[in-house]
Structure formats: C-alpha cells, structure tokens
C-alpha positions as CSV (number, residue, x, y, z in Angstrom):
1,X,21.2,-3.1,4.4
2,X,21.4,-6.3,2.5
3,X,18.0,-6.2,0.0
4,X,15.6,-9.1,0.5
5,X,15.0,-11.8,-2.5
6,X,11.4,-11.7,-4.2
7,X,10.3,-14.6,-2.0
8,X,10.8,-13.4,1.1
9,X,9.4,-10.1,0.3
10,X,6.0,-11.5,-0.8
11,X,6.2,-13.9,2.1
12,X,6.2,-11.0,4.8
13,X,3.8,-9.0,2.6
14,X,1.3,-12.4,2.6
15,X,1.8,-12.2,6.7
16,X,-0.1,-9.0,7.1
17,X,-3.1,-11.1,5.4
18,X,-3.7,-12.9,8.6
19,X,-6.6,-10.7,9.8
20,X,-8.4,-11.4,6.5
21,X,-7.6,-15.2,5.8
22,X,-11.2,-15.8,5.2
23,X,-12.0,-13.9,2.3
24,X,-8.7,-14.8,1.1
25,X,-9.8,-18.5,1.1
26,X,-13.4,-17.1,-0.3
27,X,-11.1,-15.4,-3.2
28,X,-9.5,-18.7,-3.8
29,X,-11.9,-21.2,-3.5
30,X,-14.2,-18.9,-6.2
31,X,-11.0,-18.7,-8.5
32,X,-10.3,-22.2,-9.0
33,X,-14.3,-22.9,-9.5
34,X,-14.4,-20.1,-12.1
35,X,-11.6,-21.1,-14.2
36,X,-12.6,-24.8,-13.9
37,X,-15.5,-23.6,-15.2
38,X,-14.2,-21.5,-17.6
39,X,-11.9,-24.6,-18.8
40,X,-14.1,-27.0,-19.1
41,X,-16.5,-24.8,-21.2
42,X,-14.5,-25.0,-24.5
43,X,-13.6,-29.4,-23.6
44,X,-17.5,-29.5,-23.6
45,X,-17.9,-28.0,-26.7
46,X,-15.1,-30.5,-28.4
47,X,-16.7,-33.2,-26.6
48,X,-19.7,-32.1,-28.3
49,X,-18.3,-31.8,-31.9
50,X,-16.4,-35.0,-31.9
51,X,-19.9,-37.0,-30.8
52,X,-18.4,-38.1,-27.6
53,X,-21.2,-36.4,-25.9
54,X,-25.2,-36.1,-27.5
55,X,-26.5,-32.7,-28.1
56,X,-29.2,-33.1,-25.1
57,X,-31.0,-30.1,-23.5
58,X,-29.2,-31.3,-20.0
59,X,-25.9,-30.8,-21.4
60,X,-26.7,-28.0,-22.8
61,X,-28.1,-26.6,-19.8
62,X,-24.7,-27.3,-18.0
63,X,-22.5,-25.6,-20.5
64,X,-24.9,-22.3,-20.2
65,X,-24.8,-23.0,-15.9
66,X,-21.1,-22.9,-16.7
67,X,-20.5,-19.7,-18.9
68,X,-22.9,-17.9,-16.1
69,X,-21.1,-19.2,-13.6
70,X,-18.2,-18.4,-14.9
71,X,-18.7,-14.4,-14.6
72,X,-20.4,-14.9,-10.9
73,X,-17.2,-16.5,-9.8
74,X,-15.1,-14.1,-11.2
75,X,-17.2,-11.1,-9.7
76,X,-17.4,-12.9,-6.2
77,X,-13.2,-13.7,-6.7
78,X,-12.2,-10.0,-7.4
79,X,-14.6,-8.6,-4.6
80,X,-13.4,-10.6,-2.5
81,X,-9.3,-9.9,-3.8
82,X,-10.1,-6.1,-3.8
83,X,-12.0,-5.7,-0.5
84,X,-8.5,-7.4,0.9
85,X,-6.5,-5.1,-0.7
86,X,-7.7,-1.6,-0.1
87,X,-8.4,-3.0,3.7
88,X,-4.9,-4.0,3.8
89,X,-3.9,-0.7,2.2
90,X,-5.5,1.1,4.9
91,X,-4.4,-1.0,7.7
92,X,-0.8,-0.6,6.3
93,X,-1.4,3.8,6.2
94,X,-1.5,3.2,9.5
95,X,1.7,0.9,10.3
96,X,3.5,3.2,8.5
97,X,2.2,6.8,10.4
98,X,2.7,5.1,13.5
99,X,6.4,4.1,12.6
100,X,7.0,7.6,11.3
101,X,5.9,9.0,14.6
102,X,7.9,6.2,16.6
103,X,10.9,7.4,14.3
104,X,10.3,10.7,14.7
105,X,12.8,12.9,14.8
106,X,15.9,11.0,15.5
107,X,15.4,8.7,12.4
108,X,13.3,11.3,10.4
109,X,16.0,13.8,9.9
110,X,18.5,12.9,7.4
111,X,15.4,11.1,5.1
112,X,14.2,13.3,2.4
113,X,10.7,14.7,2.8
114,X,9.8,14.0,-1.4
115,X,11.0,10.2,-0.8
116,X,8.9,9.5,2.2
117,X,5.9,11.5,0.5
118,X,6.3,8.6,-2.1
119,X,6.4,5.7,0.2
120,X,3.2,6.8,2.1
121,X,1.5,7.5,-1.3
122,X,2.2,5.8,-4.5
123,X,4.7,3.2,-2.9
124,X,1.6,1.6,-0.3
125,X,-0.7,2.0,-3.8
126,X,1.4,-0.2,-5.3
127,X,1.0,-3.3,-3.2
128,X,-2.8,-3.4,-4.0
129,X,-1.5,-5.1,-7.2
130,X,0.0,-7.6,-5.4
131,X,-2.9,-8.0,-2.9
132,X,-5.6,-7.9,-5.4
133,X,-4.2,-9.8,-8.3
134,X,-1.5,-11.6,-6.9
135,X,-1.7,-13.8,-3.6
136,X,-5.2,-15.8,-4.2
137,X,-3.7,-16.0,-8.4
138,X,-0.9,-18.0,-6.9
139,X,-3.1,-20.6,-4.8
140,X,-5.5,-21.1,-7.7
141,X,-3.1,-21.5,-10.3
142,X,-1.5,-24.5,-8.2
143,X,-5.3,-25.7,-7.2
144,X,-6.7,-25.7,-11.2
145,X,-3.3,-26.9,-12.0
146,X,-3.5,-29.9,-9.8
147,X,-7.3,-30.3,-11.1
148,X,-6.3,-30.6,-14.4
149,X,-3.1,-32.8,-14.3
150,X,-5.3,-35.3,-13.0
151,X,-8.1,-34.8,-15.8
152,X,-5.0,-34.9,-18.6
153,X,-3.7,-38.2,-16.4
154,X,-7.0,-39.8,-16.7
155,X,-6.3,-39.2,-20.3
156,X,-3.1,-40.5,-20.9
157,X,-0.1,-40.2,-18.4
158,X,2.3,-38.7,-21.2
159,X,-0.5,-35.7,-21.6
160,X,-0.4,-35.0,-17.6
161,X,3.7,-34.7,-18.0
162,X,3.4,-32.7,-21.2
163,X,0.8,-30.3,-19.3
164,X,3.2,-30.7,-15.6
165,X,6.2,-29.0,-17.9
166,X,4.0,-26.3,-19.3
167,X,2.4,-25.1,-16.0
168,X,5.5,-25.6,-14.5
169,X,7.6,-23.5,-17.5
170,X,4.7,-20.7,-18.0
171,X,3.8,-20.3,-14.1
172,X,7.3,-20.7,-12.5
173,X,10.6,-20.7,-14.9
174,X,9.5,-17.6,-16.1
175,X,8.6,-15.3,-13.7
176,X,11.5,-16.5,-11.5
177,X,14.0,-15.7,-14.3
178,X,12.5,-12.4,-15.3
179,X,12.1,-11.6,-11.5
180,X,16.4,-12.0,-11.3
181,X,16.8,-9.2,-14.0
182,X,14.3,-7.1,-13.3
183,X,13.8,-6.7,-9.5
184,X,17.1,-4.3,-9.3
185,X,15.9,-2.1,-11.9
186,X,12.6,-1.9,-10.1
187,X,14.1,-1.0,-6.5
188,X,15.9,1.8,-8.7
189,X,13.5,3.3,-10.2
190,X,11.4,3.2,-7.0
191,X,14.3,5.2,-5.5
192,X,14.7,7.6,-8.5
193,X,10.7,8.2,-8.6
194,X,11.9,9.4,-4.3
195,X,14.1,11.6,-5.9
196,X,12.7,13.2,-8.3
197,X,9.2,13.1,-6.1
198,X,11.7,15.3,-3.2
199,X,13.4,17.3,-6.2
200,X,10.0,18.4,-6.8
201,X,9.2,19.1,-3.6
202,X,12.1,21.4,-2.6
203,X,12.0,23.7,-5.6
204,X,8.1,24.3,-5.0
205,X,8.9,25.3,-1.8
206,X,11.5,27.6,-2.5
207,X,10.0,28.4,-6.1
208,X,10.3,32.6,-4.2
209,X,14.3,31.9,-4.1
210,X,14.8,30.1,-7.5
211,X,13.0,32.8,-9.0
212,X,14.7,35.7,-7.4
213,X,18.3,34.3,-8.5
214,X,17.6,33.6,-11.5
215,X,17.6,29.7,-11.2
216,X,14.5,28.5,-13.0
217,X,16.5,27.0,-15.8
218,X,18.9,24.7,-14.0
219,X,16.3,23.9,-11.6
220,X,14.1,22.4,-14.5
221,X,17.4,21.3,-16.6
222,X,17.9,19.0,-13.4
223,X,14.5,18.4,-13.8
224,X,14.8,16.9,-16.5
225,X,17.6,14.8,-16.1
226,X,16.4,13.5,-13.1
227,X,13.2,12.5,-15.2
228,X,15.0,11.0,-18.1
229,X,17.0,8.9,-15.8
230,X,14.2,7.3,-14.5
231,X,12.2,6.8,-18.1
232,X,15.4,5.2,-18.7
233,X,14.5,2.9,-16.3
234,X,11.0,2.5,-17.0
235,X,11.6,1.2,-20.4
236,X,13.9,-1.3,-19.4
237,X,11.4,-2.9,-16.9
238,X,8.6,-2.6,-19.8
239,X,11.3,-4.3,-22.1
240,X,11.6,-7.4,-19.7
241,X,7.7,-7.5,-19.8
242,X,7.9,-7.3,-23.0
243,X,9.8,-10.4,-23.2
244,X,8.1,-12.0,-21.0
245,X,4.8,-11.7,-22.9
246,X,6.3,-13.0,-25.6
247,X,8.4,-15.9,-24.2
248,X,4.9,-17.1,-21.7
249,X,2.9,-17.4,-25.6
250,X,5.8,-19.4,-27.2
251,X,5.4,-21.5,-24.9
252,X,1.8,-21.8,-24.7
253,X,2.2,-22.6,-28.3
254,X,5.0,-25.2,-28.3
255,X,3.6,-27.6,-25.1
256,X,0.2,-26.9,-27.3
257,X,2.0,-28.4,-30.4
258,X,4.0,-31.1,-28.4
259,X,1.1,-32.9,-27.2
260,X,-0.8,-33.2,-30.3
261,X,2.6,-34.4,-31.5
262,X,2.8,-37.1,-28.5
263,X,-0.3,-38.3,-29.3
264,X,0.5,-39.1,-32.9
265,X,3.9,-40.7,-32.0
266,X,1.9,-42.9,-29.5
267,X,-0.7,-44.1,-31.7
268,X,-3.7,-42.8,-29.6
269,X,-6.9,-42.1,-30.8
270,X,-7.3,-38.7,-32.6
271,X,-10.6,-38.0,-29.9
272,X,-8.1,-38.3,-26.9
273,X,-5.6,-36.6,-28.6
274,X,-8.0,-33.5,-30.1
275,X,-9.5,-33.6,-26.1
276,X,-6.1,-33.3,-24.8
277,X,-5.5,-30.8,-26.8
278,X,-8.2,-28.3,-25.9
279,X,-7.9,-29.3,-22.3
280,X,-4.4,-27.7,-21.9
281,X,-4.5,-25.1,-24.4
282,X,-7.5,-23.4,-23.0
283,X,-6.1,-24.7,-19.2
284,X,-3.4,-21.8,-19.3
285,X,-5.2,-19.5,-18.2
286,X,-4.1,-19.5,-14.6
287,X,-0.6,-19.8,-14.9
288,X,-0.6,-17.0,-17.7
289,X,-2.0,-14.8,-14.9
290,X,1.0,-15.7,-12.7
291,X,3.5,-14.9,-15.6
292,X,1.8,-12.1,-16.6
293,X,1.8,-10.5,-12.9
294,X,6.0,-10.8,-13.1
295,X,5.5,-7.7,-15.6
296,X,3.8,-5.7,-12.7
297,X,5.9,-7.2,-9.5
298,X,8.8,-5.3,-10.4
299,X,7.7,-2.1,-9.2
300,X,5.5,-3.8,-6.5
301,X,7.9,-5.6,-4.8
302,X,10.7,-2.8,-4.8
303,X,8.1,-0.6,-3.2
304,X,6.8,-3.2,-0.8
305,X,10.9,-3.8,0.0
306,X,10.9,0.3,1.1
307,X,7.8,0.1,2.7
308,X,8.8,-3.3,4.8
309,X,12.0,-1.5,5.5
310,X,10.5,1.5,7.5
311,X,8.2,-0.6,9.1
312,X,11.0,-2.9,10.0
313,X,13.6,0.3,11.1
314,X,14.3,0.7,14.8
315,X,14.1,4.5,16.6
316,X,16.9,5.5,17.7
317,X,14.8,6.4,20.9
318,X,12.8,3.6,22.6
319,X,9.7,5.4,24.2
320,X,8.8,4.1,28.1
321,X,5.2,3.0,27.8
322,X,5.2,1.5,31.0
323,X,7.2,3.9,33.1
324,X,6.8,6.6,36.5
325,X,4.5,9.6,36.1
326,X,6.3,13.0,36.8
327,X,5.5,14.2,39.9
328,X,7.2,17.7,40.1
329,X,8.9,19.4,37.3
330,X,12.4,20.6,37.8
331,X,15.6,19.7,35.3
332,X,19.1,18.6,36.6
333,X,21.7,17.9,33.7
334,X,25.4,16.9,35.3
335,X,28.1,16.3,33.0
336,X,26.1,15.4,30.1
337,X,27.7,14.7,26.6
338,X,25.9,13.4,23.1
339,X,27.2,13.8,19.7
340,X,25.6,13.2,16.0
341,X,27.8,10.3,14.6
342,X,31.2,11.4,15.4
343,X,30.8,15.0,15.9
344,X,30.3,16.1,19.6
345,X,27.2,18.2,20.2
346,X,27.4,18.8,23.9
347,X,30.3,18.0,26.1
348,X,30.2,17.7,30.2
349,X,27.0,20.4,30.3
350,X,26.4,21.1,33.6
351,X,22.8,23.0,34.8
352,X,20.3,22.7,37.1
353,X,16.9,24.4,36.2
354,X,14.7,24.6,39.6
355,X,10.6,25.3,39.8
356,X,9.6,29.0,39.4
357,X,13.3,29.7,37.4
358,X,13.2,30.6,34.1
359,X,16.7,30.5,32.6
360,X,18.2,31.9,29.4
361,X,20.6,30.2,27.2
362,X,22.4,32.7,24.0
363,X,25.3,31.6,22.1
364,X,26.1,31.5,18.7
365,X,24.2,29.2,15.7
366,X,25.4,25.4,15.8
367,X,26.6,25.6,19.3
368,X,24.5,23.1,21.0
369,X,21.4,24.8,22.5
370,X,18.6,23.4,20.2
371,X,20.0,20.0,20.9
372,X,20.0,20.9,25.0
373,X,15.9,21.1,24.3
374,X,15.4,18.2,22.2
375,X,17.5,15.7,24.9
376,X,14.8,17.2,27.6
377,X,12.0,16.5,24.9
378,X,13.8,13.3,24.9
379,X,13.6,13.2,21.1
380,X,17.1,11.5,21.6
381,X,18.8,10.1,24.6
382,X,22.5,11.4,25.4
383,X,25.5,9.3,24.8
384,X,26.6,9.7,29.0
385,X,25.7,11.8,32.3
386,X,22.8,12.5,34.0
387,X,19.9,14.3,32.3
388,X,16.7,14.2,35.5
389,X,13.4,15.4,35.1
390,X,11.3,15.9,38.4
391,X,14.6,14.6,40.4
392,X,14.1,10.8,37.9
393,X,16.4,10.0,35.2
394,X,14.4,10.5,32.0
395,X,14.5,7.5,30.6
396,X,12.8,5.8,33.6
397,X,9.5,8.4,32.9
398,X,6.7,7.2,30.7
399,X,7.8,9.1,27.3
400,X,4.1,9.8,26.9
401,X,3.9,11.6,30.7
402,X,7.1,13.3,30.2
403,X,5.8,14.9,27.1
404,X,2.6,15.8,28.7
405,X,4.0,17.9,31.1
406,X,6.5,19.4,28.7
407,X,5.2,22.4,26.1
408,X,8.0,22.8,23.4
409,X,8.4,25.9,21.0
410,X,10.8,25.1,17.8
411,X,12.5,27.4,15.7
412,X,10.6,26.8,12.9
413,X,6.6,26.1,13.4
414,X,4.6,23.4,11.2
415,X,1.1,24.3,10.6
416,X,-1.5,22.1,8.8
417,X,-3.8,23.1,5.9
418,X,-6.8,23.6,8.6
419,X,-8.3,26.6,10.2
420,X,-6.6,28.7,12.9
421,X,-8.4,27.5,15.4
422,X,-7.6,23.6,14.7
423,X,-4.2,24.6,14.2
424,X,-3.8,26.3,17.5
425,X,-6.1,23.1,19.1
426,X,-3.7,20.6,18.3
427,X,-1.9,21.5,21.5
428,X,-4.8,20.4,23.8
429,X,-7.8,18.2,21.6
430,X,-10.3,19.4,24.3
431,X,-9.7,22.9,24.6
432,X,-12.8,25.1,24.1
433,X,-13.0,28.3,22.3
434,X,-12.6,30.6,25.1
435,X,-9.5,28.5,26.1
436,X,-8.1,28.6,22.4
437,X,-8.9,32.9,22.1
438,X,-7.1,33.5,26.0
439,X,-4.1,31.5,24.6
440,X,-3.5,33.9,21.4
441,X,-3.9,37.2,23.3
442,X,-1.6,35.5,25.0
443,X,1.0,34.6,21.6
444,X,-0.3,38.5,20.6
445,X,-1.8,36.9,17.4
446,X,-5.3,37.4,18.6
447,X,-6.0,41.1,17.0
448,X,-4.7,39.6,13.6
449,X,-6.6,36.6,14.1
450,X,-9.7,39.1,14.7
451,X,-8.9,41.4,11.6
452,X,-9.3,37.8,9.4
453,X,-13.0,38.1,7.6
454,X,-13.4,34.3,9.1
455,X,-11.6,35.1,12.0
456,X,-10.3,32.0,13.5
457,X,-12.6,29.5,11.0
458,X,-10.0,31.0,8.9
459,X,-8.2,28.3,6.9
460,X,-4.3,28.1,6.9
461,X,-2.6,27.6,3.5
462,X,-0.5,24.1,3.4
463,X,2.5,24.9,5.3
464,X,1.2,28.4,6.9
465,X,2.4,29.7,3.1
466,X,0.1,32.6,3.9
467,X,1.3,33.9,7.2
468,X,4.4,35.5,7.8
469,X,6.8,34.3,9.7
470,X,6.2,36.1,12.8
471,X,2.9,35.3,12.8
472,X,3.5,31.7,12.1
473,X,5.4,32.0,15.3
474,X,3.1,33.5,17.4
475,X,0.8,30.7,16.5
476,X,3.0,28.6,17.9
477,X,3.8,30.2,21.1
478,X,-0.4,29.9,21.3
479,X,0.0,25.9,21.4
480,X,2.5,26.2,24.4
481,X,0.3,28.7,25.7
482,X,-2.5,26.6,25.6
483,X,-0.6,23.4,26.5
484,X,0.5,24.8,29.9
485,X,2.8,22.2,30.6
486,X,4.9,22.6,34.0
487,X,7.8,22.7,31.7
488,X,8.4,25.0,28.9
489,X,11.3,24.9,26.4
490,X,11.5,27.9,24.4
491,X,13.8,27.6,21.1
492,X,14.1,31.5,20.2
493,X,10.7,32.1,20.6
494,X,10.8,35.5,19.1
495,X,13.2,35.9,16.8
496,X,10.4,36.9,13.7
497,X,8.7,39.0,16.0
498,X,8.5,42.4,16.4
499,X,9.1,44.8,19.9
500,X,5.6,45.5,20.9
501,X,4.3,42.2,20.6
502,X,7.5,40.5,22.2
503,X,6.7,43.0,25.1
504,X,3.4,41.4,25.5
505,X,4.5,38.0,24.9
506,X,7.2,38.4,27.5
507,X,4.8,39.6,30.1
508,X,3.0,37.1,29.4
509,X,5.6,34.6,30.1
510,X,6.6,36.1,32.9
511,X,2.9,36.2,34.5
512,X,2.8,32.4,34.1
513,X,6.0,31.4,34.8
514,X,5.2,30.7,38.9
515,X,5.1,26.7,39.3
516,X,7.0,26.5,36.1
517,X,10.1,25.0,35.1
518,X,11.5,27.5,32.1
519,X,14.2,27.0,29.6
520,X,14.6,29.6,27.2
521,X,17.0,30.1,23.9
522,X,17.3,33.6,22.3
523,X,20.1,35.4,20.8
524,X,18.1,38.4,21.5
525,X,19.4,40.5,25.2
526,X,15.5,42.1,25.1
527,X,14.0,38.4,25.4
528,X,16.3,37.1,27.7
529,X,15.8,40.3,30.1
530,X,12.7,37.6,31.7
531,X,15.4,35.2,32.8
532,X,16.5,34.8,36.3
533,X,20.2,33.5,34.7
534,X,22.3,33.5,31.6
535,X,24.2,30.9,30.5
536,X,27.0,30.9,27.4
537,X,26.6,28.2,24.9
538,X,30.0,27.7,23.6
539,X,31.4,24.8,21.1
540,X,29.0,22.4,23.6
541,X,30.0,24.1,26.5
542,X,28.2,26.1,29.1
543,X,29.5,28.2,31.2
C-alpha cells in the first residue's frame, strides 16, 4: 500500500478532533494571548530603556499583568491540549479494538501478535505528542505570526518582510525538508520496534522450548541484532533533530542580524531599529515550537500512518447487522469450495447436518476440517456453493444472531488473566454461579476447580500458563457448555484429555445433544463413538 505524505497523515489525524473542537479553539485562543503576552514583555522593557515609554506605576502594573498572565495562559493552553489528547487517546483504544474484532480472524492471522501489541500500546501513545503539542502549536504560530507582522509593518514595511522570511524559514522550510528525510526512517523503525516487540514476545512464550534445546544464545544473539538494527535507526532520526536544532538557531540568529543590518542601510532611527530588533527576536518563539516538533513527528506520524492503516483496513468478512434471525438450526453445505490465496482448502464438500444429529468428521492434520467450522462460524465466507444455516444462506443471517446460536470449541483455548469463574463467564455475561458450576461438571473441570484453595475466585495466569493443557480445554468445553447454543462445533474437543473425564464429557454431550445441531472433529475413534455418522476428510474432500 502506497504510504501517505506527512500532510495528509496529520490532516486525517486532525479529523478525529471534531468531537472536541471547542477546547481545541480554547487551546488556541489561550496560546496566541500567552505568547503575545510573553512577546511583548521583553518590547516593553526596551521601550522602557530607550525612554520611549515613562517609568509610571500603570505601565508597570501592565508588564507584571503580563508576566502573570503569561503562566495562566500557558497552564489553561496545555490543560486544555492535554485533556484533548489523552481523550482522543482513549477514544482511539477504542477505534482500534473494535477494528481488531471486525478483522478478526480473517485479517488477524497472518499479522504478528508483538507488532499489533505495539500499535495498541506505544504506537496510540505516541500521537499524544502530536495532539498535545502539535495541532493548536500550528494555529498559534500562524495567529501570533500574523499579530506580529502587522506590529513589525507598523514599524517599517522592510522589518515585516524581514520577519515574513524568518517565520516563514524557521516554521515551514524546515520542518518540511527535515520531514522528507526523516519520515522513512521513522515508519522503519516503527516497524522494527513491531519486530523486535513480536521477537520478544515469541521467545517468552516458548522460553520452556528454547531452553530445552539449547537455544538461549541464538535467541538473544538475534536479540541483539534485531535491537542494534533499530538503534541504528534511532540515531539517525536524533541526527536529523540534531540538525534541525541547529539549522532553526542559525537562522534565528541571521534574520536577527539582518534586520538590525536593514535598518542601518535605510537610515532609520536606532529606537525603531533596536524595537525591531527585540520584537522579532523574542517573536520566535512560536514558530521554534513548530520546528522543534519536526524532531518528535518522525516517530509520531509513522505510528499514526500504522495506526490509520488498521483503522482504515477492510475485513475480509462484512458482518450482517441488519439481517434474518435464525429460526431453527440445522446446516446444509452443497458443493462448497474456498481456498487461502491460491491454495484450495475445501473442494465440492457436500453434507447436510439435521436437528438432533451429531456428526463426526476425522481425517488427517491440514485436511480441511477446522476450516469446515470456521465457514459455519462464518469467520470467512467461501469462495462458491451453498453453505445454509436454519434452511437460509448464511450470509443473509445477522452475523451477530448466527453467532448467538452457535457455541464454538477451538483447538487451542485463550484464557484471560482473570479468575476461573470470569473466564468460564465470558460465554454468557449473565450467567449466575450455579449456572457457571453445572457447566464445569459438565467440562469435568469442576473437582479440580474445587481442589483450588480459591476455588473458582481462583485467578488464571496470563495465557492459562498455569493450567495444563487438558484442563485449559476443559475450561473451554465449560463456555460451550454454558453457551448452549442450538449449534455446537466441536474442533477436537478432547484431544488433551484423559479417558475418564472424556467419558463424562461425552455423556455429557450426548445428554444434551436433543434439539441440537452437532458438528464434531476428532482424530480420536473413542470420541467419535457419540456420532450418529462419520465422514473422511480428505485433501478437501469428504466422503
């Protein structure tokens, strides 16, 4: 995807400030008073030194009213910038959670874990510099620069040119020609910060298997290369800020120089000239704060370029909102095909699932059979046949309906760092106790949830690292249990557990399998002896 140029990335960032545009105009309407005020304080005094103005209490009074004023305008500026900001911030958290969910999984899968972890975290913390310090800069730095052209005008016409060049050279030249080297190396090292944040990530996860072979070293020699690439990168960005530091005070200094200069070579009076003087040299302060942000947009606007991006990123499934209600369950699949990229998945699968059947599905590993589940889940939506869910193509249900009615057990079970209770509640928000302990004798995790000292206010480590993998199941078999959707879609829902308690978990299955539409994936014969049929999975075939 073709990157986006500075401008138009702060321009869609300013959009989102549309809920807030009042404090925004608060922030900049207090900005340009405070650095008038801060402006004028030191022309006063040079006023006051070359006799232009008398040493009179009411003058006096006004240069105090200003330095005070001053530092209330600046407090009432950056409360106003900040309570934007971290508003915005939070607004944004959740833009981007809802997008992940609308992504989810289809779009989810092939992005690594570590990089999004870094988009949701330090990427979105990164555009509080540009809310905070940046939008309501840019508006006063135009508003005290117009102020003061006209006070340097009113002067002579050469100083307001002298000082037009200055703002402009200082506030615009600069930041726009540091912004053309540096914003690549900041998109960069946004992306290498991803990696190395997801680099991270997988080798604490498996830290049990890098250990055991013996792969510590080259884990953290990578490490370290991975790190060093992106210091490399770092100190190329502080390099440009560096330079433009150095370049925004030259010129500062030389415009400062030129107009005492043109006032010499035009024969003005040394008071105008001296007045000039101070009136644009202590003016820069406004457009030094716009240069000076280029040295901390870098990394802003790379990360507000990934952050716009997933916001901006299409599902590959559009959910029906608006769509029929399932009335009976039931599954009919006719000559159904879908494929990832160019690699078919499933090809002309044929099956019909009726109410009260629960039928099995074995094959061997990469054949097709987890996919079959996630097209009824309708986490994607098949390339061509028929796939009907209550005897109406599932595309015309309301995603949020078909879901409803659907419980869904994945190989692999995400739990949350919360206690065993919330963990099995997430299935249904208003299930009571009783409801959550019936569901787990159920699973057969209820006696191990018993022999817990907390029981089920027991708290589950991030990632269920404490339970085993069996029980982790179980725990997920609970949900369904506790869902009780009309249709259950079982991806081999006890392959980490052992006999006795797939016995009762079977029986279990079996007992509330009347009304119920059942779909069921195992390799093992012992948990497909429930079914009512077997079908062979082969190379995207059934048969």
């Amino acid at each position: 995807m073709k990157r986006r140029s500075a401008i138009r990335i702060m321009g869609a960032l300013i959009g989102l400030v549309r809920p807030l545009v009042h404090f925004m105009v608060l922030a900049v309407l207090l900005g340009v008073l405070g650095n008038l005020a801060a402006t004028f304080i030191p022309i006063l005094g040079s006023l006051f030194v070359l006799e232009v103005l008398p040493m009179q209490t009411g003058w006096l009074l006004i240069l105090i009213a200003l330095a005070l004023g001053r530092g209330f305008l600046r407090y009432g500026e950056q409360q106003c910038n900040h309570y934007i900001a971290f508003k915005l911030l939070a607004l944004i958290r959740d833009q981007v959670f809802t997008c992940l969910c609308r992504l989810c999984p289809a779009k989810l899968e092939g992005k690594e874990r570590g990089n999004l972890i870094t988009m949701i975290t330090s990427d979105i913390e990164l555009l509080e510099v540009f809310y905070a310090h940046t939008i309501s800069p840019i508006f006063i730095a135009i508003l005290t620069t117009l102020v003061m052209l006209l006070w340097l005008a009113g002067l002579h016409p050469v100083f307001a040119l002298i000082g037009l060049a200055g703002y402009v050279m200082v506030g615009l030249v600069i930041p726009l020609v540091s912004s053309h080297f540096g914003k690549t190396i900041g998109m960069i090292s946004r992306e290498r910060s991803g990696a190395l944040s997801s680099y991270w990530l997988d080798s604490l996860r498996g830290l049990s298997e890098v250990l055991q072979f013996g792969q510590g070293a080259k884990r953290l020699a990578v490490m370290e290369e991975k790190t060093n690439e992106l210091d490399g990168y770092q100190k190329r960005l502080k390099a440009i800020e560096g330079s433009i530091t150095g370049w925004s005070g030259l010129m500062v200094t030389f415009f400062s120089i030129l107009i005492l200069w043109a006032g010499f070579a035009l024969h003005l009076a040394p008071t105008a000239t001296i007045i000039a003087f101070v009136s644009l040299i202590s003016s820069f302060g406004p457009t030094l704060a716009l240069s000076n942000l280029a040295n901390n947009l870098f990394n802003t606007l790379a990360a507000g370029e990934r952050v716009l991006s997933l916001l901006e990123e299409t599902p590959s499934v559009q959910e029906n909102a608006t769509g029929n209600a399932l009335e009976h369950n039931g599954i009919a699949i006719s000559d159904l095909q879908f494929a990832y990229a160019n690699e078919v998945i499933l090809d002309h699968v044929n099956v019909n699932i009726g109410q009260n059947q629960v039928i099995g599905i074995c094959g061997k590993s990469g054949s097709g059979k987890s996919t079959l589940l996630k097209l009824c889940m309708r986490f994607w939506d098949r390339q061509s046949g028929k796939l009907e869910v209550g005897g109406q193509s599932i595309e015309t249900l309301a995603t949020h309906d078909l879901r409803a009615h659907e419980s869904f057990v994945t190989q692999s079970t995400d739990l949350f760092h919360d206690t065993i209770e919330n963990n099995i509640r997430i299935a249904k928000l208003d299930a009571t106790h009783e409801e959550i302990v019936a569901a787990a004798k159920k699973a057969a995790i209820h006696d191990f949830i018993m022999s817990l000292p907390e029981g089920y206010e027991t708290m589950v480590s991030e990632l269920g690292s404490s339970l085993s993998g069996g029980q982790k199941q179980r725990l997920s078999l609970a949900r369904a249990f506790l869902h009780d959707g009309d249709i259950l879609l079982l991806d081999e829902p006890t392959s980490n557990i052992d006999s006795l308690n797939e016995g009762i978990i079977l029986k279990a299955l079996k007992e509330n399998s009347q009304h119920k539409t059942i779909l069921l994936v195992s390799h093992r014969q012992s948990t497909l002896g429930i079914v009512d049929h077997i079908y062979q999975m082969d190379e995207g075939r059934l048969s």
